[in-house]
N, C-alpha and C positions, 0 to 999 in steps of 0.2 A: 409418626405421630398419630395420636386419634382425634378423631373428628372436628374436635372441640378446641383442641390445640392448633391443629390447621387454622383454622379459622380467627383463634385469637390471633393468630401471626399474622396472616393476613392486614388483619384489622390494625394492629402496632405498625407494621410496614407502610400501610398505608397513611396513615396518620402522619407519616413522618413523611413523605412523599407528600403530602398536601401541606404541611407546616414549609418546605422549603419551595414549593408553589408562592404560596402565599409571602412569604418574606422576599422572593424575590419581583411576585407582583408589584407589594408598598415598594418597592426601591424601586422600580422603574414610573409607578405613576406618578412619583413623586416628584420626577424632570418633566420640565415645562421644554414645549417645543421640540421632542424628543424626535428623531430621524425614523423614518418611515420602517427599519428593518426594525427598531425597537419598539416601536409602536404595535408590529404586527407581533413580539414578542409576548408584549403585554395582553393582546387578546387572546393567543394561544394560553397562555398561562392562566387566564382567568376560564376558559372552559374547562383547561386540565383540571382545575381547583373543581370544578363544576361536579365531574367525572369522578373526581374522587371521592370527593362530598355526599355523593349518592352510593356509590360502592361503598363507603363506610354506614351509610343508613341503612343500607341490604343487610350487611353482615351482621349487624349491631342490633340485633336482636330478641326473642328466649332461647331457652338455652340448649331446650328441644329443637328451635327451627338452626341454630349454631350449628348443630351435631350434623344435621341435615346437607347446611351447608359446606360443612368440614370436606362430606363426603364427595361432594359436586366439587369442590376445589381442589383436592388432592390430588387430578391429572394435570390442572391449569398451570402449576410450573406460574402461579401468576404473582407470587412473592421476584420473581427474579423480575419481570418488567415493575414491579414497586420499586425495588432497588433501585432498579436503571434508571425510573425515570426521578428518583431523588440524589442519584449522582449526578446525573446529567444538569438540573437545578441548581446543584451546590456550585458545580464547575462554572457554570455559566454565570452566575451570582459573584462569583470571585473576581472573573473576568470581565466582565459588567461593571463594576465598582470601580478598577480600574482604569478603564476605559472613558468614564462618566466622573472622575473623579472632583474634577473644577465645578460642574454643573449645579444647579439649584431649582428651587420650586419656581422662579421667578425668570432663569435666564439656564436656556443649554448653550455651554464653553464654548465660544468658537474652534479654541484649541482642540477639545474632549468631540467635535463634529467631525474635526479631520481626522483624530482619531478613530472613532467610531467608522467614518466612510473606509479607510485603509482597512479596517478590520472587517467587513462588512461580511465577507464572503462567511467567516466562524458564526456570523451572529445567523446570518441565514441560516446554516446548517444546524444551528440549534434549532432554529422554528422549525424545520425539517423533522429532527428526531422529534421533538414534543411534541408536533402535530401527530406524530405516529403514534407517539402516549399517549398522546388524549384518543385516538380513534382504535388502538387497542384495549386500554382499558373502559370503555364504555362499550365496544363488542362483547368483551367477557364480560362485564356486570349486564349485559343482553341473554351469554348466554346462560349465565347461574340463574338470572328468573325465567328461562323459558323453561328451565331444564324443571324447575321447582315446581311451576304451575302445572305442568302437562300433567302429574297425577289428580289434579284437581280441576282439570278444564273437561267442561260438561259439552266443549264444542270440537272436536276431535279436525273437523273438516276446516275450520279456522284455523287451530293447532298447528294441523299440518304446513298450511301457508305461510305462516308463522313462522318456522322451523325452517323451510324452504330460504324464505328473502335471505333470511338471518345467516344459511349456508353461503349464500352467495355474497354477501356483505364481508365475512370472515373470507374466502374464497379471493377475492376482489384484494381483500387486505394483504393475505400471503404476501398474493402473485406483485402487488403495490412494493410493500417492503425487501421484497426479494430483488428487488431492482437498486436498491442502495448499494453502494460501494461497500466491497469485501475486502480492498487491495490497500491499504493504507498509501502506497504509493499516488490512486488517485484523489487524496484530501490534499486540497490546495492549504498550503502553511503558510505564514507571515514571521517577518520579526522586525518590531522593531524598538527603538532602546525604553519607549515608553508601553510597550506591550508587550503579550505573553509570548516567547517562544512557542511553537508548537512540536514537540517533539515528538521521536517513534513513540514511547509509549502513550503519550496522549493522543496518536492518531490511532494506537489498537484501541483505548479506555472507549473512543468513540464508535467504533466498531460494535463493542460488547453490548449498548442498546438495541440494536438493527436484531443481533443476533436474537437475546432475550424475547423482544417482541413477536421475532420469527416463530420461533418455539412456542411460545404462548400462544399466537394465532392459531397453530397449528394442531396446538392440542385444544384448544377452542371447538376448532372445525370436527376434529373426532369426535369430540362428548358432543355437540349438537348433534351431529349423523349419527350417534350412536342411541339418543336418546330421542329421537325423530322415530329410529324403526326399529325400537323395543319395548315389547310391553310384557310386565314382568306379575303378575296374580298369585297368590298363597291360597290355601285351602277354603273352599265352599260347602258347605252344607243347606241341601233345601230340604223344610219338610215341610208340607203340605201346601208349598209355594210358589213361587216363580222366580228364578235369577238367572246373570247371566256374566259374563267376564269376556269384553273383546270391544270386538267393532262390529256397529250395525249401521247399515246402509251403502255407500261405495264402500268397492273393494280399497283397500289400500296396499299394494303392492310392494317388495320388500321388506314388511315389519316381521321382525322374531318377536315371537310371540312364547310366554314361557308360564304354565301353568301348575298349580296346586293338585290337589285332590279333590276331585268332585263328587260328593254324595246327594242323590237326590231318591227321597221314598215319600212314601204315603202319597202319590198322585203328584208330583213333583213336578216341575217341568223347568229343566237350565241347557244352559249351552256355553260354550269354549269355542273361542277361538273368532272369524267373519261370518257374517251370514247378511245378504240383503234384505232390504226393509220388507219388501211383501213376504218371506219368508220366516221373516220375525213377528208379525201382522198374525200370521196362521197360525203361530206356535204358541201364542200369548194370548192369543182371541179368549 
């Protein structure tokens, strides 16, 4: 797809990912006295909605910074955590409903509690995967504006730091999510006659978020490391002037650096590539 299409997709996926946030938020604040694993579901869901809500104001842009975007998201692989984390919503919303079904704004079922505590272990594992949604997609909406700004950041030495934490944050996340159960065998299942079976295929369906996320993390962590230590310039021309393309002051060690055509005459004076600040002082005096 190009650029522009990426991005719309994005932007629909997303949307729809936060419309089943949201519908499943109003259903759960709408039980009074609601049991403490739904309660923390309800707060997860309300930052996921958060996380989305801003990724959609990123994307949601002209049509020129779109295309822009397109480009930055075509390794993110980050349609597929949209997905997941709007299946993972719908399923839990089903199951939820369920579960709560006696319950009101006024009084949670005593029956729909016992309920609810038997099933307890499913409803954690959702706050589990969501919290992973919510802390990968707001890594990636981290790194599509870092990636955006860095041609436009006049502070190169903040940049880098920037770029730095934001590795290690992604990094952190991997190595975090990589620790989730791969084995369907270890996802504890329940059955009982007023609740959902948990079967093989709903114990792989749960799998396929961890994984999606995984991948996304990880292409995450590339496009940051990639766009940390490249810097990419087109053709220059000085005439009777002064310019320049790179980094001035500390060295910055592993960046590619990837250059134009340099023309300078009539008394000219440019440069390519690092050079330290007293050295730049001399040549510009």
């Amino acid at each position: 797809m190009d650029p522009l299409s990426i991005t719309a997709s994005a932007i629909a996926v997303a949307t729809l990912a936060a419309q089943s946030t949201k519908a499943i938020y109003q259903a759960i604040d709408g039980l009074a006295e609601a049991p403490h694993a739904i309660a923390h579901s309800k707060t997860l869901l309300a930052g996921t909605q958060t996380a989305l809500d801003s990724l959609i104001g990123t994307l949601t842009t002209t049509q020129d910074t779109q295309a822009r975007l397109g480009s930055v998201l075509r390794p993110l692989e980050l349609d597929q955590t949209l997905r997941s984390t709007q299946q993972l919503c719908d399923k839990f919303g089903t199951t939820i409903t369920k579960y709560t079904s006696r319950s009101t704004d006024a009084r949670f079922s005593s029956r729909d509690r016992i309920l609810v505590n038997f099933h307890e272990s499913q409803i954690i594992r959702f706050n589990q995967e969501l919290g992973d949604c919510q802390k990968t997609i707001s890594l990636v909406l981290g790194t599509i504006t870092l990636i955006v700004s860095s041609g436009t950041s006049d502070n190169l030495q903040q940049l880098s730091k920037q770029f730095q934490a934001h590795e290690q944050a992604l990094t952190s996340l991997v190595a975090e999510i990589s620790q989730r159960p791969t084995d369907p065998g270890t996802i504890e299942s329940h059955t009982s006659g007023e609740g959902l079976r948990a079967s093989t295929d709903d114990d792989q369906a749960s799998l396929r978020p961890t994984l999606a996320l995984r991948n996304t993390c990880e292409a995450a962590l590339q496009a940051t490391q990639a766009a940390r230590t490249a810097q990419t310039f087109g053709d220059m021309q000085a005439d009777q002037s002064m310019a320049m393309q790179g980094i001035v002051g500390e060295a910055q060690k592993g960046v590619d650096q990837s250059f134009g055509k340099l023309v300078a005459q009539n008394k000219s004076r440019a440069f390519q590539g690092q050079m330290d600040a007293t050295s730049f002082a001399q040549m510009f005096k």
